[in-house]
HTML snippet that shows the backbone in 3Dmol.js (N, CA, C, O; Angstrom):
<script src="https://3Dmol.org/build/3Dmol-min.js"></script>
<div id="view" style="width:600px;height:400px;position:relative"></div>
<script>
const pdb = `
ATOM      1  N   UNK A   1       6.188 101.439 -81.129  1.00  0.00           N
ATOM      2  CA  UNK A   1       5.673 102.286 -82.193  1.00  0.00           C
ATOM      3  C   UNK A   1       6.692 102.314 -83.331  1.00  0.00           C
ATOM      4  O   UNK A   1       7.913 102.348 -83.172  1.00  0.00           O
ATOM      5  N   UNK A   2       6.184 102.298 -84.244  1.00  0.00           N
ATOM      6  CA  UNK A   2       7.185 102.385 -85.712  1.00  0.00           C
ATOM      7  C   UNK A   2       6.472 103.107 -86.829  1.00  0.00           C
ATOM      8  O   UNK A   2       5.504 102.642 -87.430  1.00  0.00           O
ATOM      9  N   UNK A   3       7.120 104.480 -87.097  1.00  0.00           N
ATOM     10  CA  UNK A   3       6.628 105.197 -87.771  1.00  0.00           C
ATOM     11  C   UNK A   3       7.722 105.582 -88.941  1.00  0.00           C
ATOM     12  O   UNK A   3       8.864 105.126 -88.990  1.00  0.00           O
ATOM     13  N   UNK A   4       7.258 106.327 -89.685  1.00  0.00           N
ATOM     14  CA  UNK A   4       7.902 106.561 -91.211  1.00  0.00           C
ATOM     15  C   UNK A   4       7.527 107.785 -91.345  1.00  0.00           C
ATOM     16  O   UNK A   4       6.362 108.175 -91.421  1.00  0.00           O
ATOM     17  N   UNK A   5       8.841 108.660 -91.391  1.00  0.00           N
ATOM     18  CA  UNK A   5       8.157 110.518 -92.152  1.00  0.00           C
ATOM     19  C   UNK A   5       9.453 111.081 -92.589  1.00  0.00           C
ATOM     20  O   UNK A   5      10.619 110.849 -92.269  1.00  0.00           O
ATOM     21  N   UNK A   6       8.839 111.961 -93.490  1.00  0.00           N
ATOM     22  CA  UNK A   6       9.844 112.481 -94.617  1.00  0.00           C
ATOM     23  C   UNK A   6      11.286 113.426 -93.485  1.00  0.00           C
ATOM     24  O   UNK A   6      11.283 113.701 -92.285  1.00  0.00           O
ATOM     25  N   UNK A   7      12.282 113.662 -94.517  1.00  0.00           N
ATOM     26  CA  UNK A   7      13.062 113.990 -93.939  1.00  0.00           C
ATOM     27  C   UNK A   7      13.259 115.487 -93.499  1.00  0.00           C
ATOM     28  O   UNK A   7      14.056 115.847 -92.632  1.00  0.00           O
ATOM     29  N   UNK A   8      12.363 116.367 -94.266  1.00  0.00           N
ATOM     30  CA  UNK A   8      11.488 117.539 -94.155  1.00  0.00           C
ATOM     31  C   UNK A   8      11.333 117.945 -92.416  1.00  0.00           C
ATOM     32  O   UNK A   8      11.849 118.596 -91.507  1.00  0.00           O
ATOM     33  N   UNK A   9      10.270 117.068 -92.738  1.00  0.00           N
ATOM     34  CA  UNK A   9       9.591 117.220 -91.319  1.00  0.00           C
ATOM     35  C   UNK A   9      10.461 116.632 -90.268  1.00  0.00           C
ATOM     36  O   UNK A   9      10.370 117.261 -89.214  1.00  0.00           O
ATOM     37  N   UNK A  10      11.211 115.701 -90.229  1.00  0.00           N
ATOM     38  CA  UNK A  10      11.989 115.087 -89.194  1.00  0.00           C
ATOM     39  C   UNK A  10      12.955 116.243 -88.815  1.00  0.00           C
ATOM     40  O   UNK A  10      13.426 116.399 -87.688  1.00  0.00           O
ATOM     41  N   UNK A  11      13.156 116.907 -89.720  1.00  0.00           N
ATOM     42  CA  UNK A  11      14.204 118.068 -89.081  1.00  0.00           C
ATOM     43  C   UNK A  11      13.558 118.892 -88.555  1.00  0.00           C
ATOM     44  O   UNK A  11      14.136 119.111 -87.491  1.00  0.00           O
ATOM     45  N   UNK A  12      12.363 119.751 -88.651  1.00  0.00           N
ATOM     46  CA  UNK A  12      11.351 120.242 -88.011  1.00  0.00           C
ATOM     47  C   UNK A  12      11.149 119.987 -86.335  1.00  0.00           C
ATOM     48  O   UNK A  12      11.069 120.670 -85.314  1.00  0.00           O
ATOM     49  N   UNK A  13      11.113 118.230 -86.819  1.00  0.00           N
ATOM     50  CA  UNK A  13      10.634 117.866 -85.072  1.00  0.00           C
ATOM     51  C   UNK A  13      11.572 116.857 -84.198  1.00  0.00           C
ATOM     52  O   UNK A  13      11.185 116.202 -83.230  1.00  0.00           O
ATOM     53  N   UNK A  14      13.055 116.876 -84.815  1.00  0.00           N
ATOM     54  CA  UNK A  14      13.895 116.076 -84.370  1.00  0.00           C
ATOM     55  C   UNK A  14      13.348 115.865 -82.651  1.00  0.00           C
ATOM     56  O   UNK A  14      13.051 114.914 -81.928  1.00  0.00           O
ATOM     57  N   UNK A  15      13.415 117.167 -82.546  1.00  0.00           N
ATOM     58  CA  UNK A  15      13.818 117.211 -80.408  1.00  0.00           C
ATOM     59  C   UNK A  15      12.474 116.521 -80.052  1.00  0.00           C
ATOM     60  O   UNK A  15      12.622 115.736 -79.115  1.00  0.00           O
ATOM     61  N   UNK A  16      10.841 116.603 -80.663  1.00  0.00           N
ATOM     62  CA  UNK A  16      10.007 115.999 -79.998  1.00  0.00           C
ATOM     63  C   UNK A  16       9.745 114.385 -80.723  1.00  0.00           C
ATOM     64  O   UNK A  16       8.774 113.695 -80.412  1.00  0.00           O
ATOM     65  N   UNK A  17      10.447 114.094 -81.395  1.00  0.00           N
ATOM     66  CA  UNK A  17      10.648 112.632 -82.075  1.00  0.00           C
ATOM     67  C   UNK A  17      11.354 112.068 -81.286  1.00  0.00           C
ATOM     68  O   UNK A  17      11.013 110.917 -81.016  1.00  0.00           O
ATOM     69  N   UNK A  18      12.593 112.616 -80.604  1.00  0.00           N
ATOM     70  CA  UNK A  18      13.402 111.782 -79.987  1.00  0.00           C
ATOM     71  C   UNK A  18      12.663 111.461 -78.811  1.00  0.00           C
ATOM     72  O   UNK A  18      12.322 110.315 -78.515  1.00  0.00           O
ATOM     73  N   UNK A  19      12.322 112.899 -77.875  1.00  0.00           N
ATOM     74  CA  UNK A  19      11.690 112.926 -76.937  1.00  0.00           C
ATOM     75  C   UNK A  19      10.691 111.726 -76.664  1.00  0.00           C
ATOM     76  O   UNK A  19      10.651 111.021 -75.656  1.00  0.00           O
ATOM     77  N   UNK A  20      10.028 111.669 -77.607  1.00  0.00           N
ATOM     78  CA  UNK A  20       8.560 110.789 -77.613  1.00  0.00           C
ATOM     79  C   UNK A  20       9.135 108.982 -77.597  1.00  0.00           C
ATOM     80  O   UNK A  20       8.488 108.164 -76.942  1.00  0.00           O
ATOM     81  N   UNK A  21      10.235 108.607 -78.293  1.00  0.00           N
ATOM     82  CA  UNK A  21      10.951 107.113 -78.293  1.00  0.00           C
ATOM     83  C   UNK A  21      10.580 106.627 -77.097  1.00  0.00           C
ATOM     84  O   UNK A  21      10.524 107.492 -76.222  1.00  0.00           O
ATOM     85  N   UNK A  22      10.369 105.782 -76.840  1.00  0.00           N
ATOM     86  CA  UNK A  22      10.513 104.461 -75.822  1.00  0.00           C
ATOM     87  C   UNK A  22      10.924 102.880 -75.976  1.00  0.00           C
ATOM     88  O   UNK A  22      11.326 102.415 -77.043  1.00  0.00           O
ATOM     89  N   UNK A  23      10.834 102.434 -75.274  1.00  0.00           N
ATOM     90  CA  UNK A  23      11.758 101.033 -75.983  1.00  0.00           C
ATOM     91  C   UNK A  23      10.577 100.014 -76.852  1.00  0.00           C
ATOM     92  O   UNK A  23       9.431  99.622 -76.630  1.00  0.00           O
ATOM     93  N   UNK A  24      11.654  99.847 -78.018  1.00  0.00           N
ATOM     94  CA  UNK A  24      11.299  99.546 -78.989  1.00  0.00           C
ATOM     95  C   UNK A  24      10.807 100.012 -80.166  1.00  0.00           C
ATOM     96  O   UNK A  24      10.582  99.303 -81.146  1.00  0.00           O
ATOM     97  N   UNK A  25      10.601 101.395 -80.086  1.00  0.00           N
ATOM     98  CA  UNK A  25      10.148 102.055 -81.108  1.00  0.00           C
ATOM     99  C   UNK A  25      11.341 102.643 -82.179  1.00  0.00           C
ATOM    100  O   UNK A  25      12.539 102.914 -82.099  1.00  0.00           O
ATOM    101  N   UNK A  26      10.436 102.670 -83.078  1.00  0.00           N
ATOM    102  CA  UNK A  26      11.796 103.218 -84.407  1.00  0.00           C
ATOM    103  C   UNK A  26      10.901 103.954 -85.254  1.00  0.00           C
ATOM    104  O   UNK A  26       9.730 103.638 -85.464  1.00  0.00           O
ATOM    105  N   UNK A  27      11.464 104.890 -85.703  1.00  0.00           N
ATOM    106  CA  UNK A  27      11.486 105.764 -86.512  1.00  0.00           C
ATOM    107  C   UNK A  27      12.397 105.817 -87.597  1.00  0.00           C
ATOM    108  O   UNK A  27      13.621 105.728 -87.498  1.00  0.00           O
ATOM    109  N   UNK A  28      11.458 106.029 -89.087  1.00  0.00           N
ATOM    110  CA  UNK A  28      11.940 105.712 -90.451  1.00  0.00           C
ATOM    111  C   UNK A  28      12.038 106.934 -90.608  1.00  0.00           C
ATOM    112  O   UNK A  28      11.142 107.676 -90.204  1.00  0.00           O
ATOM    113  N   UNK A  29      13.386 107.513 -91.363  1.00  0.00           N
ATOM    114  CA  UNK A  29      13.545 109.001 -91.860  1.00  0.00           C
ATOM    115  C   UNK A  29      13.552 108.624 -93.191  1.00  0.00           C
ATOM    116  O   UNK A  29      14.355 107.769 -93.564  1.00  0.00           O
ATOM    117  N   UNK A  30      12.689 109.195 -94.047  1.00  0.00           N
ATOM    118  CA  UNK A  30      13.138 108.958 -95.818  1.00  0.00           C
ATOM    119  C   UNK A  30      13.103 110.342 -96.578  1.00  0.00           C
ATOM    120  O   UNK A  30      12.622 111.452 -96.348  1.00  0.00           O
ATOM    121  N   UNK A  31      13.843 109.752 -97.599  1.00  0.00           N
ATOM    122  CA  UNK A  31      14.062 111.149 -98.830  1.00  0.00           C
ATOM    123  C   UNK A  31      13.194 110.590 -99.796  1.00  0.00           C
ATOM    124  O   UNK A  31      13.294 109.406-100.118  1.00  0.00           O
ATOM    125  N   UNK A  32      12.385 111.320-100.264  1.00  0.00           N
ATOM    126  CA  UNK A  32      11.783 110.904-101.480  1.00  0.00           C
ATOM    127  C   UNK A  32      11.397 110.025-101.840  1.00  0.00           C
ATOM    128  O   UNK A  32      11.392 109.582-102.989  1.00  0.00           O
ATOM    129  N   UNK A  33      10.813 109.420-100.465  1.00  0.00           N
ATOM    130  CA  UNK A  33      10.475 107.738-100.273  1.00  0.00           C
ATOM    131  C   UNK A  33      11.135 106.624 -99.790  1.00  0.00           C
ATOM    132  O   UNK A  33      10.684 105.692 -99.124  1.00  0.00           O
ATOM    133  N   UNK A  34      12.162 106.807-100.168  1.00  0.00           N
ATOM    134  CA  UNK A  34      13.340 106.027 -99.592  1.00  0.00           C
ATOM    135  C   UNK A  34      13.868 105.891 -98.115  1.00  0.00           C
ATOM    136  O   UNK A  34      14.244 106.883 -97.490  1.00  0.00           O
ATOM    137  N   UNK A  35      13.881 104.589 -97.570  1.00  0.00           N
ATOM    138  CA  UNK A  35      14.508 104.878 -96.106  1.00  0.00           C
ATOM    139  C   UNK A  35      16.064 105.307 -96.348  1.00  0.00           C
ATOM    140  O   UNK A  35      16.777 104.987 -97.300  1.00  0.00           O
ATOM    141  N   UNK A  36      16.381 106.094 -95.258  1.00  0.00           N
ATOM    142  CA  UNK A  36      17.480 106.873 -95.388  1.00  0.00           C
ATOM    143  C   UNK A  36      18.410 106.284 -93.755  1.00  0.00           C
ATOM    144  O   UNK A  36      19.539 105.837 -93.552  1.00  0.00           O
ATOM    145  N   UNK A  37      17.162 106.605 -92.826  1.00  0.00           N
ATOM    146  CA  UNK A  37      17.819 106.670 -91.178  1.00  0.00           C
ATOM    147  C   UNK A  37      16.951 105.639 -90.870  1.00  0.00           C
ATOM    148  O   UNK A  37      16.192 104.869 -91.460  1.00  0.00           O
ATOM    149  N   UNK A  38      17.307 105.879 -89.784  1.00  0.00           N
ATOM    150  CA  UNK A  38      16.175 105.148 -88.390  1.00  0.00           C
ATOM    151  C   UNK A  38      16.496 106.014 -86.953  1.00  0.00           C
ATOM    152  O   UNK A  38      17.631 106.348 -86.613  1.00  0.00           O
ATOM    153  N   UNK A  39      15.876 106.159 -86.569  1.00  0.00           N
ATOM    154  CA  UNK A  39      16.123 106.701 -85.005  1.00  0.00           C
ATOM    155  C   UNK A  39      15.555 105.139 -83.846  1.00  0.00           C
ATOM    156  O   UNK A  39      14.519 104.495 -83.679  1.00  0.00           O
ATOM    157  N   UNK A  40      16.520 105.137 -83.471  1.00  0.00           N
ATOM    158  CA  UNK A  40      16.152 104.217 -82.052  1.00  0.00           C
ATOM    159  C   UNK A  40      16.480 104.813 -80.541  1.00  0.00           C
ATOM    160  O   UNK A  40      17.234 105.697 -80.136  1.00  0.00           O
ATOM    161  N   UNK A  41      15.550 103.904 -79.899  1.00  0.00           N
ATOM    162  CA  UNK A  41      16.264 104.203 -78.500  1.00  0.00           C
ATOM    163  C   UNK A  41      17.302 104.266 -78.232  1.00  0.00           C
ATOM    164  O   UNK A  41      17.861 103.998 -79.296  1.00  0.00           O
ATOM    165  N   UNK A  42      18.361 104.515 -77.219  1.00  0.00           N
ATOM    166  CA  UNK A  42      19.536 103.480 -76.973  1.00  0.00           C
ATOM    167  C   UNK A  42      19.049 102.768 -75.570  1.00  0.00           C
ATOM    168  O   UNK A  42      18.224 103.156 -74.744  1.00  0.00           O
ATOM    169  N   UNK A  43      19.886 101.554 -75.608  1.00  0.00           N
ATOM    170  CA  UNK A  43      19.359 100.517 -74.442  1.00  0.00           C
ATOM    171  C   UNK A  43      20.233 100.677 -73.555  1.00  0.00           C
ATOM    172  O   UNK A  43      20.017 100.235 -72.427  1.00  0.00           O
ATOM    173  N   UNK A  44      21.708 101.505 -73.926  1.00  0.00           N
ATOM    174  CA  UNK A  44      21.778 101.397 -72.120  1.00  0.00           C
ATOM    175  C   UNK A  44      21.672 102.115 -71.271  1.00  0.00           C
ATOM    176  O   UNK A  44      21.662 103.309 -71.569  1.00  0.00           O
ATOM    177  N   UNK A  45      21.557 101.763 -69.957  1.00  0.00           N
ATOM    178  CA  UNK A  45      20.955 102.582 -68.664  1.00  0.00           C
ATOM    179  C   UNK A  45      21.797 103.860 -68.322  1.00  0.00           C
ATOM    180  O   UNK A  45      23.020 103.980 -68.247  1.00  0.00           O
ATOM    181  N   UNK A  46      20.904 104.682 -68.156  1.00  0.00           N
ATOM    182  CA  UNK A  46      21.233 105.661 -67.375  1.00  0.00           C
ATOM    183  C   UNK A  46      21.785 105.256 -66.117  1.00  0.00           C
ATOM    184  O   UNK A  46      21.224 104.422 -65.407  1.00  0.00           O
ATOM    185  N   UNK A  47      22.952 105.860 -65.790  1.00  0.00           N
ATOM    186  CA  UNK A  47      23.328 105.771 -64.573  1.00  0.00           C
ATOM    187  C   UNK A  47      22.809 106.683 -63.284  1.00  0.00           C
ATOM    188  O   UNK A  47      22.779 107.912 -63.326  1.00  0.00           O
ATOM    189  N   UNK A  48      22.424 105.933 -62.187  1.00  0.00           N
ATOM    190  CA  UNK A  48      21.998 106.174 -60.872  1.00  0.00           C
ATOM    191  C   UNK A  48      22.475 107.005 -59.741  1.00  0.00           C
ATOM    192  O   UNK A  48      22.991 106.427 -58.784  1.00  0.00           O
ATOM    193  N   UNK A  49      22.343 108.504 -59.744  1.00  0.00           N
ATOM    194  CA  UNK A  49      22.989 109.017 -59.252  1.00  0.00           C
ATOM    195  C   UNK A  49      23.178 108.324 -57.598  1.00  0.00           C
ATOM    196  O   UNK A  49      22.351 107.484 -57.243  1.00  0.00           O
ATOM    197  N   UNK A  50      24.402 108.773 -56.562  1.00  0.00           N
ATOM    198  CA  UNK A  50      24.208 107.749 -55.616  1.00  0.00           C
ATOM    199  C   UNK A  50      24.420 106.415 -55.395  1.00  0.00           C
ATOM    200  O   UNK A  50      24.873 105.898 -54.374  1.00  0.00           O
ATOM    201  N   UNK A  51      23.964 105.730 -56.712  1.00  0.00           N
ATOM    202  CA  UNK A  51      24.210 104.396 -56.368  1.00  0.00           C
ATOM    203  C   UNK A  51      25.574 103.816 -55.909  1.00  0.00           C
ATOM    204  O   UNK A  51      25.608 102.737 -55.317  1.00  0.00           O
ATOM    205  N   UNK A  52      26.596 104.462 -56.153  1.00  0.00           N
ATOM    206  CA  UNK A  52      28.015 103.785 -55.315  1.00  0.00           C
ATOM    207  C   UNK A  52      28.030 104.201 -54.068  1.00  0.00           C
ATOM    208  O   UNK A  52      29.198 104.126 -53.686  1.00  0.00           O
ATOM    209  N   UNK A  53      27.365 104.590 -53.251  1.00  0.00           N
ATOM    210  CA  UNK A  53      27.411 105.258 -51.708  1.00  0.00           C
ATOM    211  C   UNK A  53      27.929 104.043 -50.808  1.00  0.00           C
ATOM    212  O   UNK A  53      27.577 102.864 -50.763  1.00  0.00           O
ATOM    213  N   UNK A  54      28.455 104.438 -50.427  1.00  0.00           N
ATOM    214  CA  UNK A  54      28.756 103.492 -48.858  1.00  0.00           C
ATOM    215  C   UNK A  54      30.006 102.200 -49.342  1.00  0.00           C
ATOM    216  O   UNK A  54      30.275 101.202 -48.674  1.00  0.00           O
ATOM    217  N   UNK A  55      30.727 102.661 -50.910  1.00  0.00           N
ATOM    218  CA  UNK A  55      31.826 101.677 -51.541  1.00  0.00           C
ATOM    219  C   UNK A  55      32.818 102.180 -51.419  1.00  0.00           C
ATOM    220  O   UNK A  55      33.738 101.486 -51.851  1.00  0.00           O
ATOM    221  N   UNK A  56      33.242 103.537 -50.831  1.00  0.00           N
ATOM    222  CA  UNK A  56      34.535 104.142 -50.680  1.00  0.00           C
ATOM    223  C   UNK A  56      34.801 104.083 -49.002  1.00  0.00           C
ATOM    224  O   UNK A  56      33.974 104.371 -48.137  1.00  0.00           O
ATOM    225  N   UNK A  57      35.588 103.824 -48.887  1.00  0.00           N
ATOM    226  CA  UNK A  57      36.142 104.291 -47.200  1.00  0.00           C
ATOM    227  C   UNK A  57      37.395 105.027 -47.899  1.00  0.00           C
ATOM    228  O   UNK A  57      38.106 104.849 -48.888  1.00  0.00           O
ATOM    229  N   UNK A  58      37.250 106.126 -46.641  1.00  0.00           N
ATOM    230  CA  UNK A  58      38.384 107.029 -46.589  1.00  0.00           C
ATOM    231  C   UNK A  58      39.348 106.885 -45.380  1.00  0.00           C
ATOM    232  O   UNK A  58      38.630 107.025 -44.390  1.00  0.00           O
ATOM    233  N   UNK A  59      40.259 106.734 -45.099  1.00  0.00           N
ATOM    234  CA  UNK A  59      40.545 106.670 -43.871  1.00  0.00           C
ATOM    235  C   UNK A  59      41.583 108.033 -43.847  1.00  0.00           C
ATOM    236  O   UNK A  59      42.139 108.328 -44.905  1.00  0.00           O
ATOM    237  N   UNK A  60      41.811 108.775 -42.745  1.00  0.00           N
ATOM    238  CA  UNK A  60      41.916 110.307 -42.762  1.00  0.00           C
ATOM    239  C   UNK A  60      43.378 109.634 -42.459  1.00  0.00           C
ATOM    240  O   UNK A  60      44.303 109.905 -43.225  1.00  0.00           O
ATOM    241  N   UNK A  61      43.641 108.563 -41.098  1.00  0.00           N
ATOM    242  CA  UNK A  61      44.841 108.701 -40.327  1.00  0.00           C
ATOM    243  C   UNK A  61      46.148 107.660 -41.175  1.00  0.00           C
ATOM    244  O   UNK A  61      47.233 107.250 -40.764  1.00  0.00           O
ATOM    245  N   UNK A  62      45.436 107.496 -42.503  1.00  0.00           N
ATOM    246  CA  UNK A  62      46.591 106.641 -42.935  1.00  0.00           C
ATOM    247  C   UNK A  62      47.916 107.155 -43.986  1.00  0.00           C
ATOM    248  O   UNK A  62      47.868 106.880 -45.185  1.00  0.00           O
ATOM    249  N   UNK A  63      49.020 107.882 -43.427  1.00  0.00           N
ATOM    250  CA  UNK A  63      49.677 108.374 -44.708  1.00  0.00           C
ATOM    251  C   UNK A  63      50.628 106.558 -44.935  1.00  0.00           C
ATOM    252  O   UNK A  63      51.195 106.446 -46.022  1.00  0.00           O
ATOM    253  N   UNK A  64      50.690 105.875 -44.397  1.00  0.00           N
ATOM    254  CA  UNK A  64      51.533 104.864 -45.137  1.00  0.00           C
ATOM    255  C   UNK A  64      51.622 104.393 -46.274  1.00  0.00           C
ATOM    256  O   UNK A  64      52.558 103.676 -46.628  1.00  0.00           O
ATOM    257  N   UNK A  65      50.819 104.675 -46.882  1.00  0.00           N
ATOM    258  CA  UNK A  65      50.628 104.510 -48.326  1.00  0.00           C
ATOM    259  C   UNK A  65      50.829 105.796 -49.379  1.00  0.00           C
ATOM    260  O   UNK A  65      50.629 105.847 -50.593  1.00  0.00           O
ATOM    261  N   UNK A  66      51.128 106.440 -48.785  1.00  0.00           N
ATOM    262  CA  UNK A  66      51.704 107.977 -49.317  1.00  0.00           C
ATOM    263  C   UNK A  66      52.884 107.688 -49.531  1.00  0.00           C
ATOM    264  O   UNK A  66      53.272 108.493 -50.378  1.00  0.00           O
ATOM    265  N   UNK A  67      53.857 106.869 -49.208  1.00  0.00           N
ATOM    266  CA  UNK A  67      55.219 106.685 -48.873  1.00  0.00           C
ATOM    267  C   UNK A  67      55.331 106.039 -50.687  1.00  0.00           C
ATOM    268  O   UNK A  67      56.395 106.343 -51.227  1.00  0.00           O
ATOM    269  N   UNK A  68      54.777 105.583 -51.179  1.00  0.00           N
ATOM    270  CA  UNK A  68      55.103 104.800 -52.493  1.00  0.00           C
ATOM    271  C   UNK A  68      55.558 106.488 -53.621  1.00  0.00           C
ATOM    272  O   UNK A  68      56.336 106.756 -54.536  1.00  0.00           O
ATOM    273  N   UNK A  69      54.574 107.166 -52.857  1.00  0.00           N
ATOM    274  CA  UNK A  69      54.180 108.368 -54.170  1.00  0.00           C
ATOM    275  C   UNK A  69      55.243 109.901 -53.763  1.00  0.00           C
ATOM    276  O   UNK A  69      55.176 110.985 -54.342  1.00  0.00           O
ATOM    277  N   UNK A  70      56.218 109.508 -52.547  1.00  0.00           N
ATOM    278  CA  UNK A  70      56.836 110.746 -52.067  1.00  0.00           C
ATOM    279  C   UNK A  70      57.078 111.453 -53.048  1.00  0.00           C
ATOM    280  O   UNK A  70      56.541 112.554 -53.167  1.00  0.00           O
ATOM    281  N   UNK A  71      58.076 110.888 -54.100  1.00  0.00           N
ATOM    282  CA  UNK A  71      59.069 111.611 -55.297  1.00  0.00           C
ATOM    283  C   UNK A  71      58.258 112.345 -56.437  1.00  0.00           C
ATOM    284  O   UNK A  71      58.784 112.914 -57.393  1.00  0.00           O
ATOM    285  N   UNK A  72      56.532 112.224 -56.136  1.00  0.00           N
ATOM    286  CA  UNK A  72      55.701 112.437 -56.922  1.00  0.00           C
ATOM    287  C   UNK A  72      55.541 113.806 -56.304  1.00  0.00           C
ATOM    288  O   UNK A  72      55.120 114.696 -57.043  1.00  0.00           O
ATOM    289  N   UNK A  73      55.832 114.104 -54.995  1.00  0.00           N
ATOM    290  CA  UNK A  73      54.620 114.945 -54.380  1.00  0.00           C
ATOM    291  C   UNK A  73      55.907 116.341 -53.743  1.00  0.00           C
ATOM    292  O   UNK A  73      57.077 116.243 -53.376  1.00  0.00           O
ATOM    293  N   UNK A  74      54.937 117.574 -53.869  1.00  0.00           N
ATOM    294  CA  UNK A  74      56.017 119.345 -53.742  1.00  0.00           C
ATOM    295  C   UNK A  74      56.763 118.726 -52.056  1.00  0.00           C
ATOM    296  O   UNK A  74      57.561 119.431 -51.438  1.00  0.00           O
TER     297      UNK A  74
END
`;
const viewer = $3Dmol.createViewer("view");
viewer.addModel(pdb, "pdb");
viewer.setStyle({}, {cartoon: {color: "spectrum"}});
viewer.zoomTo();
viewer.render();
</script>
């Protein structure tokens, strides 16, 4: 969808203009005829809550690696 409306009204309906975007659509903001803006989607993804599950191991019984960070630690 590609639409064109004054800058009036775009402030009016910013939140359901944005709302309404999907990919590929743009929106023309103008002053007095003139293009001024554009509103676009953005393309990148939302991130997936979850999706890193099962990439961490913890291991409880290992301080040997604590030993680098002693002078760091109360």
């Amino acid at each position: 969808m590609s639409a064109t409306i004054g800058i009036e009204e775009a402030q009016v309906r910013l939140k359901d203009l944005i709302a309404g975007l999907g990919p590929g659509d743009e929106i023309v903001i103008t002053d007095q005829d003139h293009p001024v803006a554009r509103i676009l989607p953005t393309t990148k993804k939302q991130p997936v809550l979850g999706s890193c599950k099962g990439m961490l191991t913890i291991v409880e019984d290992d301080d040997e690696h604590l030993e680098d960070f002693k002078e760091y630690m109360p």
